[in-house]
N, C-alpha and C positions, 0 to 999 in steps of 0.2 A: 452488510456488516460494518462498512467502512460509519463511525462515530459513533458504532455500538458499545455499550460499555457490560460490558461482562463481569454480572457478580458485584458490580458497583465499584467495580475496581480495576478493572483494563480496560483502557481506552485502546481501540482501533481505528488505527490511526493509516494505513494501507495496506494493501495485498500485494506481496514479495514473492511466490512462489504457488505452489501445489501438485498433485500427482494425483493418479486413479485413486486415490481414498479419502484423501484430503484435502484442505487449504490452508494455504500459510497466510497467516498477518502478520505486521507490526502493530505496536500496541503499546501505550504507557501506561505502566504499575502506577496508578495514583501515589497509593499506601507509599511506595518504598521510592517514585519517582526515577524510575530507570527504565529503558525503552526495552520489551520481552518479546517474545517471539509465541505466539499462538496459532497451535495446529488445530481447524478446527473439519472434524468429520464432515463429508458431504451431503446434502441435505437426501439423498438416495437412499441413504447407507443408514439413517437414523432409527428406521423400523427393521434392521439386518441384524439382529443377535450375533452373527457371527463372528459381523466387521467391527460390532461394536464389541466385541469380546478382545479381537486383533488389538482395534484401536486402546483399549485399557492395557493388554498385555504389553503393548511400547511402553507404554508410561512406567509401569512396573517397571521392564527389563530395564530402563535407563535409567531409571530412579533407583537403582541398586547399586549402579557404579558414581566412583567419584575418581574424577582422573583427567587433567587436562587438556587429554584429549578427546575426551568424549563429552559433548554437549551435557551440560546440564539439565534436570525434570526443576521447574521451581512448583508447578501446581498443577492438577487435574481435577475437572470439575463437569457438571453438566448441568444446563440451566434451558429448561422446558426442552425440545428436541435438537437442541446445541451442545454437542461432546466435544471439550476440550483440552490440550494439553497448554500448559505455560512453559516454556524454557528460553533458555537462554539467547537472547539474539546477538548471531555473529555478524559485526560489520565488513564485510569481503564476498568472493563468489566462492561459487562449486566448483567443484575441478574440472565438470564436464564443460564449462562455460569456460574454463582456462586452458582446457586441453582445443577446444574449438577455436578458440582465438589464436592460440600460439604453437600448438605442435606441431615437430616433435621438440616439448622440455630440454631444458642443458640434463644432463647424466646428471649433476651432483642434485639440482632443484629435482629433480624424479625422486632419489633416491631418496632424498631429505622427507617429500610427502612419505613417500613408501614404508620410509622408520618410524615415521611418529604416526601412522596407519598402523603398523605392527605392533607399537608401543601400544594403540588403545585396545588390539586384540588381545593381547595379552593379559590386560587386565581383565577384559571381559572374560575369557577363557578361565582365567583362574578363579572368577566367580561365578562359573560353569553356567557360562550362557553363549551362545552362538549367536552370530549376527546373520549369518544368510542373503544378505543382500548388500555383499559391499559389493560398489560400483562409483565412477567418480562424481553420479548425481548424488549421492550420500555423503561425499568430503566436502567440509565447508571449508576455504584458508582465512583467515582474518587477514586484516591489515598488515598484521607484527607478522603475519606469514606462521602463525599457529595453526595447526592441523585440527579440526573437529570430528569427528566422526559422531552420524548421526542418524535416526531412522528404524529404531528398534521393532519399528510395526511387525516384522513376520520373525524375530528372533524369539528364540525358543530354550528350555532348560535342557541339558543332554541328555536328561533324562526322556524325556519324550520322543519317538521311535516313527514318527510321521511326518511327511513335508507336503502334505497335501490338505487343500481347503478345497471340499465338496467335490474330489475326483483332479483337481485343477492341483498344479504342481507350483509352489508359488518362489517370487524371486524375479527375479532380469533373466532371461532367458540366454542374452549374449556375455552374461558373469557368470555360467554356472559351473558347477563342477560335475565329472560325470555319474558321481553318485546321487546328484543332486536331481540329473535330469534323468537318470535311474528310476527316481522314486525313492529311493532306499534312504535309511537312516545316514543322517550327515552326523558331522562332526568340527573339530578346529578346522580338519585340514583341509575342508571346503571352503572354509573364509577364506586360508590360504590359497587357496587355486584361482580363486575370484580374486586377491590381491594382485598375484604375479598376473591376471590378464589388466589388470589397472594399469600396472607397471608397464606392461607389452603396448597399452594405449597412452599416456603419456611419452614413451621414446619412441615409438613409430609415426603415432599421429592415426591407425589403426587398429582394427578388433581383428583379433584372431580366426575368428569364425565368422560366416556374414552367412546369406540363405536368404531365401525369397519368403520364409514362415519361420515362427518359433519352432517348430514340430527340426527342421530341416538342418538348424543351427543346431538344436539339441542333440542332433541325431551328429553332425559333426564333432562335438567333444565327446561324444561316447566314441566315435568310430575313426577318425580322420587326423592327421597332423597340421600342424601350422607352418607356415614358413616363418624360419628363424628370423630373432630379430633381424643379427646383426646383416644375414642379404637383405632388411629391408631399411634399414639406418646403420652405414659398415661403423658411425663413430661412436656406439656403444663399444663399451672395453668386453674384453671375454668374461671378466668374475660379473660384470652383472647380468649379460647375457645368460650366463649361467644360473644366476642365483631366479632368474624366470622359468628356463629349461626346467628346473626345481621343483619348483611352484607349482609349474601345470601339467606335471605328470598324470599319465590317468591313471596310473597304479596309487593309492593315496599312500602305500606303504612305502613307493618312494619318492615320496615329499616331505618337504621337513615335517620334525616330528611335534614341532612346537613352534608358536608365536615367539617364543624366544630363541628359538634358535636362529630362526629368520630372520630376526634383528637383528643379533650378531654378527653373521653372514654381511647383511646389510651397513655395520659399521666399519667393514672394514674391507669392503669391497674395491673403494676408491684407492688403496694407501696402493705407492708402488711396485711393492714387491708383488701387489696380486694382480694387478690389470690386465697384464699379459698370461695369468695363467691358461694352462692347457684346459681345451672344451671337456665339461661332462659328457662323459658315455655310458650310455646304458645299454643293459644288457640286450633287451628286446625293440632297441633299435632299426629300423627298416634301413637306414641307409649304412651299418656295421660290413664291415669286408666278411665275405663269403668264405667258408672255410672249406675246403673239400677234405672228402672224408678220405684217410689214410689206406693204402691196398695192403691187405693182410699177406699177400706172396710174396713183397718186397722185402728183401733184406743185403743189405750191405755188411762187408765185414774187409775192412781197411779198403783198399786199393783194390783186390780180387772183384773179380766178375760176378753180378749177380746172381745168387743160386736161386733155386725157384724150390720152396720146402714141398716137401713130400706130404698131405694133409692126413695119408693113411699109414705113416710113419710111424709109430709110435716107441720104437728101441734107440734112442738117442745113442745105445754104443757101438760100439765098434764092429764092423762086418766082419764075419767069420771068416776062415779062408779060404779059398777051394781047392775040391780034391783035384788029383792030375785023372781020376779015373774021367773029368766030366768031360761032355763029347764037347766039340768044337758049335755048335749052336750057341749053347749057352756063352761060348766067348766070344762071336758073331756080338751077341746080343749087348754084350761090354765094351764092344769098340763102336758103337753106335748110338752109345748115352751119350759121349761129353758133346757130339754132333747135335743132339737134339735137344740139350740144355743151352749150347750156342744159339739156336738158330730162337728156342724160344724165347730168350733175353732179348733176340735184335729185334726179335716182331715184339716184344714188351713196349723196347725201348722208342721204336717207331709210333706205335699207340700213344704213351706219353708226347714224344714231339708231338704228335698231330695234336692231343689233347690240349696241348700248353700253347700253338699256334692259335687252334680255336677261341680259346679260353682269352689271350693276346686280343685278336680280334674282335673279341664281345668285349674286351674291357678298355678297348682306345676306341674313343666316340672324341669324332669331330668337332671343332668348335662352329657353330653358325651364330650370325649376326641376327640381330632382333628388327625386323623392320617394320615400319609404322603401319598400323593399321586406323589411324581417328581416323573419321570421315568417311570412311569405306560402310559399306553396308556389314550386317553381319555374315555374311553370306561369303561374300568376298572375302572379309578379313580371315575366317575360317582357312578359307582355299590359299590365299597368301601365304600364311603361317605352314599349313601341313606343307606348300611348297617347299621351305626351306627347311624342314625336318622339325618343328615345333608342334607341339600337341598343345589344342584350345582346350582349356579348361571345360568339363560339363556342364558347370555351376557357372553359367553367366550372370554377371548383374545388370538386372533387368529396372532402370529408377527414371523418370524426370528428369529433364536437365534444359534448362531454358535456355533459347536457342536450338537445341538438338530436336532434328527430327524424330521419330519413332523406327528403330530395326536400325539406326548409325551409330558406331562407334564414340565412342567422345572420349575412352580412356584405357590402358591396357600394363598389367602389372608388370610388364618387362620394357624398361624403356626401349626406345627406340635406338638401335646402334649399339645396346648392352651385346657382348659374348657370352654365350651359354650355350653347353651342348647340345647333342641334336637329343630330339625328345624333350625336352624343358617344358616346364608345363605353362600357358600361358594363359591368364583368367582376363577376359575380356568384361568393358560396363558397359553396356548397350542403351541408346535412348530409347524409354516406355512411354505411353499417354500417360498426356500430367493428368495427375491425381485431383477429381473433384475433390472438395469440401462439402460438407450438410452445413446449413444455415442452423445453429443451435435456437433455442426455444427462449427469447429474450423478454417474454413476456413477465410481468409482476419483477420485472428486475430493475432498477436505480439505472441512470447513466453508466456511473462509473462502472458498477458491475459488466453492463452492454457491453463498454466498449474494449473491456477487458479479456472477456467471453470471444468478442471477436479478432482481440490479437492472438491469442490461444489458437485463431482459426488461419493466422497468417493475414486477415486485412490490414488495407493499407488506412493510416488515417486519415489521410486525405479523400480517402474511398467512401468516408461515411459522413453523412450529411443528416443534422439533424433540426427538427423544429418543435415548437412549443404549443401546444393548446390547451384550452383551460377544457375541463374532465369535471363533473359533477359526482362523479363515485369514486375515481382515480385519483390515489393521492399526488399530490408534487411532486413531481422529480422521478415518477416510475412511470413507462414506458405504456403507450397506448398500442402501437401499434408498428410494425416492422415490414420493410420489404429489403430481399426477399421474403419468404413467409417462411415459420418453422419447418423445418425437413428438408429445404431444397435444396439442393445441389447447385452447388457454383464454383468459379474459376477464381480463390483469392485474388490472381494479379490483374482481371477486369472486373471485375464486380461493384456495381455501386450498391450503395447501401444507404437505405433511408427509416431514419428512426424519428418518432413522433411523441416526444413527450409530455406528459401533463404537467398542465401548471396551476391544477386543482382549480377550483371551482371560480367562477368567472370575478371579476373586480366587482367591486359593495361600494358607494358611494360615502364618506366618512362621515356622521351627526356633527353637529357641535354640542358637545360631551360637558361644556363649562356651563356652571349653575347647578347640575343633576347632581342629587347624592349621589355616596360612593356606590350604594349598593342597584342603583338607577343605572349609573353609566357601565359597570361592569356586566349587569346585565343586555345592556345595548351592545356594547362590545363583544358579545360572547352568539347574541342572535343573529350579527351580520357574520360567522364563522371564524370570525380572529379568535386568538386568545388574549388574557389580559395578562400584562407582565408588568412592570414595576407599577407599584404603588404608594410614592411618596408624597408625605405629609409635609405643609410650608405652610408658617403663621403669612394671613391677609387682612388689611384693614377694608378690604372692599368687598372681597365675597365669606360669605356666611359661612361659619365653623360648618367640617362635615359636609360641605358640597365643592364641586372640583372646579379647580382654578384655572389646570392649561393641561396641554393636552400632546404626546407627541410618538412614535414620528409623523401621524398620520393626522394633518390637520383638518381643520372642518371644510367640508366638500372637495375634499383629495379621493382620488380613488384608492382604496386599500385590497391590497389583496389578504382573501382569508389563508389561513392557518396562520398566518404573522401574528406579533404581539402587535398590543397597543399601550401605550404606556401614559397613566393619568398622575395629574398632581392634586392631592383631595386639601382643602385650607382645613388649618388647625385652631382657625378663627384669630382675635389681635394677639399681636407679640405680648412678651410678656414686658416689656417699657410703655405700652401703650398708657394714657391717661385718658378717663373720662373725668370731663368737667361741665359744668351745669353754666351758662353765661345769661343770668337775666338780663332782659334787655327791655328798658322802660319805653311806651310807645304813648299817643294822645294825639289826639285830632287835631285837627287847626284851631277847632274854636269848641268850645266845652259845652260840649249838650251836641254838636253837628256831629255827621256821621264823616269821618276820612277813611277811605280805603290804607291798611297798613298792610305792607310786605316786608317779612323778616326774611333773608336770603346769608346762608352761612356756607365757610369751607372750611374743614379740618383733614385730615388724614386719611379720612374714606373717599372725600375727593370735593370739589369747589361745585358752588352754586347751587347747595343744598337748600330746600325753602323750609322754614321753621314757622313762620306762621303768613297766611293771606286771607285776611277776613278785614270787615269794617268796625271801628272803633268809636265811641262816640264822647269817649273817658280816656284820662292815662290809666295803662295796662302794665302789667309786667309779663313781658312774654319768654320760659322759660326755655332756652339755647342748648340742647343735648350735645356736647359734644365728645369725638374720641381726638386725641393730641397725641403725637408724635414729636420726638427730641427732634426729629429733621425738619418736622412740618409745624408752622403756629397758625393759631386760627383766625377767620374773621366772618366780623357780623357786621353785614349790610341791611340798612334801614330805608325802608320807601315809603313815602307816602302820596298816597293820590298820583302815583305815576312817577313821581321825580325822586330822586335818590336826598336822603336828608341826612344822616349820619353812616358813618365807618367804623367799626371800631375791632382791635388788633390783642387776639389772645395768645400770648404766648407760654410755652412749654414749660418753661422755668419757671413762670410766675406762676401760673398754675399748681405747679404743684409744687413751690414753694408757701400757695398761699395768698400772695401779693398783686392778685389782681386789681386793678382797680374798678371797683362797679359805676357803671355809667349814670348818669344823673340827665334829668330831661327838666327844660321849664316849662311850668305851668301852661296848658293851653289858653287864651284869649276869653274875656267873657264876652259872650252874644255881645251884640249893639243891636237895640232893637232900630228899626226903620231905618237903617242904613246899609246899603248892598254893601257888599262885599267882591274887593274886586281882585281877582289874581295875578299880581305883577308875573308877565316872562321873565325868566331867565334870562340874564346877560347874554350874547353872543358865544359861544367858545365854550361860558361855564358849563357847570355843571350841578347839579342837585340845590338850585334856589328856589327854596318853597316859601319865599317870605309874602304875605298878605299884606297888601297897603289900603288906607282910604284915599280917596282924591284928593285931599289935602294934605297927603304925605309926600307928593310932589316925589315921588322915587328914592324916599328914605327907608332903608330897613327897618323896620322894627322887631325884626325877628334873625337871631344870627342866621348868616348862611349856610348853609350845607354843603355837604362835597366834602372830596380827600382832604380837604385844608381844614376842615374845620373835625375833629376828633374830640367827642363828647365821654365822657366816662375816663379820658387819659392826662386830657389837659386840666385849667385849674376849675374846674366842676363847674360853670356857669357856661361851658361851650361858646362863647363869644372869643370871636378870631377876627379884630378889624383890619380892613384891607382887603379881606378877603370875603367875594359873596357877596357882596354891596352891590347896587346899582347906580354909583354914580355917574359914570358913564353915560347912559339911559335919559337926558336929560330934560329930552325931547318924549320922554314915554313912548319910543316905536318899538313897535311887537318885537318881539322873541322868541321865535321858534320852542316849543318844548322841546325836550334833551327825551328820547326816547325809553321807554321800561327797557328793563333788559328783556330778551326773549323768553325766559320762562313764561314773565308776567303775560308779555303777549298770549 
């Protein structure tokens, strides 16, 4: 995914986050140019109707509220087997990664997340929607320390009377409420139950409930109590201990009744007149004072002696009186009541003491000391404990812990040295075998993907070690092969890890691309597996309109790897300054009627030592000079004949196309002399291009002007005669003269 662009319009730019449904990216909004947050479904779940039902129902449910505490929806889309949401991206962490770092929170920083949590339930609530899954992976803080609340995947309208997806109970198992883990139809006040355990895990630094399965923790908030905050952090105040006590009743009729009341509660928990308030009590409390039930034959009346009522009594008045006729039995029988209403008050009263002794008794319990059990086996520490009159918890926790053998203590909820009475219950964390990992299926995955995949798995990066080969099927940069292999089991903290990437099909040797038309080299470029990327056009005075000039990055016989660009410059042919000019240049044998080899050799702006004519001549010619001019560059026309250079001559830009060139002018060639040889004077020493012809009675005189740079025909004053120059007086002795060599073309 990472430089996918979605829709043509979000850039993914990396992956932040994700959970069992989904994945989180960052990503930039070309369109609107701000960095968004995209949840995108996991590729499992694409052909799942149901998740993919789930996953649209967030988008809905969030996209309903507007409220600064609750994340924003900006778009939802799906593009081929890719379901996504757009929203808002918050720069800061989750709170589980804040609570991990630093708990337990200062009270007022708890409280502050807790109210602006409340504030975005509230809205939600009142646009009757349930969240269900608040938990502190769900709270995003920003920077500014804003509260987001986020995650609408399994929130639902109150109207719907179900919390279960395909039998399965959905939510955080260790955030539920017990009607949540009931099955039964929820409501607000299950948000609220899962808040005040937010609450309970930011100032403790722990969960309420813990269990070795989901099933065991559920089965805890329907059935079990928690230990209060404040024996587990004493410097919570009482009003916010209480405002949790609140929260996570499991009766939900005695929890608040509303997100707003909760907040209220919550503003004004800190102020001093409430810190110290008295603990909430409830009714159905386990640890409430025992009442004994009142004896119906009791009755006091002032200061007198207890009477004991008569239950077959029923004449509350007055005894009649007796006759003198009655025998002395029945007066027997009257001096022997007040004796046996005595005696049964003292054995009443006896029965009480003993009862209130007993009672005395069962309710003064010892205090014992907590003594250390880490490092002790479980076994031991058990026996230790019941020693001194402490009850081990049933629920041990049973985790890993590096360092810690398997069946040793390593940690126990009542510190060591703590006073607590006898019977206190004490939950022990026993070390378990560390937990393998599966090697997940890294195949057709990108690097970064890999290596991502396997921090998810806890590897270390130093752990994994990767290398490159080129693949004939396998694109670039995705993964050929893995060790360990999919499925295996291993130990994150040894484990090495070796991954094999492609880097797509082997290196192409690069052409040279210059000369080929456009639609030539694009085609060469695309046969060796690259692609073609820029294609720009440059006027050239040297390569032909429509065929390519240069070539890069990938120069000729470099190795190129395929799927890269290659990028060509095609010429647009001469600038648009360029000037073509025509430069006749008049040519003639030595001697008129003989044949002289002539060589016309020119430079202009396509480039020097151009040859414009090389044929034999036996007449003056006029040999027509094509030229192309440039304002930087002037032209020139070099004249040979018979091997030696005989005139120069210098076109320039301006004059040209001003007009004002001057055309060159030639003298007449020589008429025959019949029966006289003809003999060719060398060239002076040093000179250059003297093609003068003497008879032996010229004694070393020219008769024919010199040649060479010095001598310029067509500029000077038209008869090309420059004395001083090209002369052979020197020579006077007539010794040979090396010829002055062609230039190399002629050769």
């Amino acid at each position: 995914m990472i430089g996918h662009e979605l829709a043509g319009r979000y850039k993914v730019i990396e992956r932040i986050g994700g959970g069992g449904m989904a994945l989180v990216y960052k990503a930039q909004d070309i369109l609107l140019n701000r960095n968004v947050a995209i949840k995108v479904l996991r590729q499992q779940f694409v052909h799942d109707e149901e998740f993919i039902r789930r996953f649209r129902r967030e988008a809905q449910s969030a996209a309903s509220l507007s409220h600064p505490n609750v994340v924003s929806i900006y778009d939802v889309g799906q593009e081929d087997d890719i379901h996504y949401i757009v929203m808002e991206c918050i720069d800061g962490n989750n709170l589980n990664e804040i609570i991990k770092e630093r708990a337990p929170l200062q009270v007022d920083e708890a409280v502050r997340i807790a109210s602006q949590i409340c504030d975005a339930l509230e809205h939600a609530h009142q646009n009757q929607i349930i969240h269900r899954d608040i938990k502190p992976h769900n709270i995003l803080i920003g920077r500014n320390g804003r509260v987001k609340v986020t995650d609408f995947g399994i929130a639902r309208a109150v109207t719907s009377t179900t919390i279960t997806q395909t039998g399965s109970v959905v939510g955080s198992v260790h955030y539920f409420s017990p009607e949540h883990a009931k099955g039964v139809a929820t409501g607000e006040k299950s948000d609220l139950y899962s808040l005040g355990i937010v609450m309970y895990q930011m100032l403790t630094g722990r969960l309420p409930f813990l269990g070795e399965s989901p099933i065991s923790v559920a089965l805890k908030h329907l059935q079990e109590e928690f230990e209060e905050p404040r024996e587990v952090n004493p410097l919570i105040p009482q009003s916010v201990e209480n405002i949790i006590l609140k929260s996570m009743r499991k009766n939900p009729q005695e929890r608040y009744q509303s997100a707003d009341e909760m907040m209220v509660d919550l503003d004004t928990c800190l102020l001093p007149i409430r810190r110290d308030e008295p603990k909430l009590d409830f009714e159905d409390d386990e640890d409430q004072t025992m009442v004994m039930p009142a004896i119906k034959s009791m009755q006091r009346s002032g200061n007198a002696a207890p009477v004991v009522s008569n239950d077959d009594d029923d004449d509350d008045g007055p005894v009649p009186p007796m006759k003198e006729e009655t025998s002395e039995k029945p007066a027997k029988k009257n001096k022997k009541k007040p004796a046996l209403i005595v005696g049964l008050s003292l054995l009443f009263l006896g029965i009480i003491a003993g009862i209130v002794f007993f009672v005395g008794q069962m309710l003064e319990v010892k205090d014992v000391t907590v003594p250390s059990v880490i490092t002790l086996t479980e076994e031991e520490a058990v026996r230790k404990l019941q020693e001194v009159g402490l009850v081990v918890d049933e629920e041990v926790i049973r985790e890993y812990k590096q360092g810690v053998e398997e069946g040793i203590v390593f940690a126990q909820s009542r510190a060591e040295g703590a006073i607590v009475k006898e019977g206190a219950i004490v939950q022990l964390s026993v070390g378990a075998v560390k937990p393998l990992s599966t090697m997940p299926d890294l195949s057709d995955a990108t690097l970064d993907e890999a290596l991502s995949l396997l921090n998810e798995q806890k590897v270390n990066e130093d752990a994994i070690e990767t290398s490159e080969e080129n693949h004939d099927t396998i694109p670039a940069g995705t993964l050929i092969s893995q060790v360990p292999a999919n499925g295996t089991e291993f130990d994150p903290d040894t484990v090495k890890v070796e991954l094999v990437v492609s880097k797509g099909k082997a290196e192409v040797k690069m052409p040279d691309l210059t000369g080929m038309t456009r639609s030539e080299a694009q085609s060469r470029i695309e046969s060796l597996g690259l692609r073609v990327g820029t294609v720009k056009d440059e006027p050239s005075f040297t390569v032909e309109r429509g065929k390519v000039l240069s070539q890069w990055p990938w120069d000729p016989d470099s190795m190129a790897t395929p799927g890269t660009e290659q990028n060509i410059v095609v010429s647009s042919g001469y600038p648009s300054d360029a000037l073509n000019y025509t430069f006749k240049v008049p040519v003639a044998p030595v001697v008129e009627g003989q044949a002289s080899k002539i060589r016309v050799v020119y430079s202009d702006a396509r480039g020097d030592n151009q040859e414009a004519a090389n044929r034999e001549v036996s007449t003056t010619e006029i040999v027509p000079v094509e030229m192309v001019l440039s304002p930087d560059k002037d032209g020139t026309v070099s004249i040979y004949r018979d091997g030696r250079a005989l005139d120069t001559f210098v076109v320039s830009y301006t004059d040209a196309k001003n007009g004002t060139v001057t055309e060159p002018t030639i003298d007449p060639p020589q008429p025959a002399v019949p029966d006289e040889p003809v003999i060719t004077d060398p060239p002076e020493d040093g000179g250059e291009g003297n093609d003068d012809e003497v008879t032996p009675e010229s004694n070393g005189e020219d008769n024919e002007p010199p040649a060479g740079p010095g001598n310029n025909r067509g500029q000077g004053n038209g008869n090309g005669k420059d004395k001083g120059k090209g002369k052979d007086k020197d020579n006077e002795n007539n010794e040979e003269v090396p010829e002055v060599p062609a230039p190399a073309d002629e050769e």
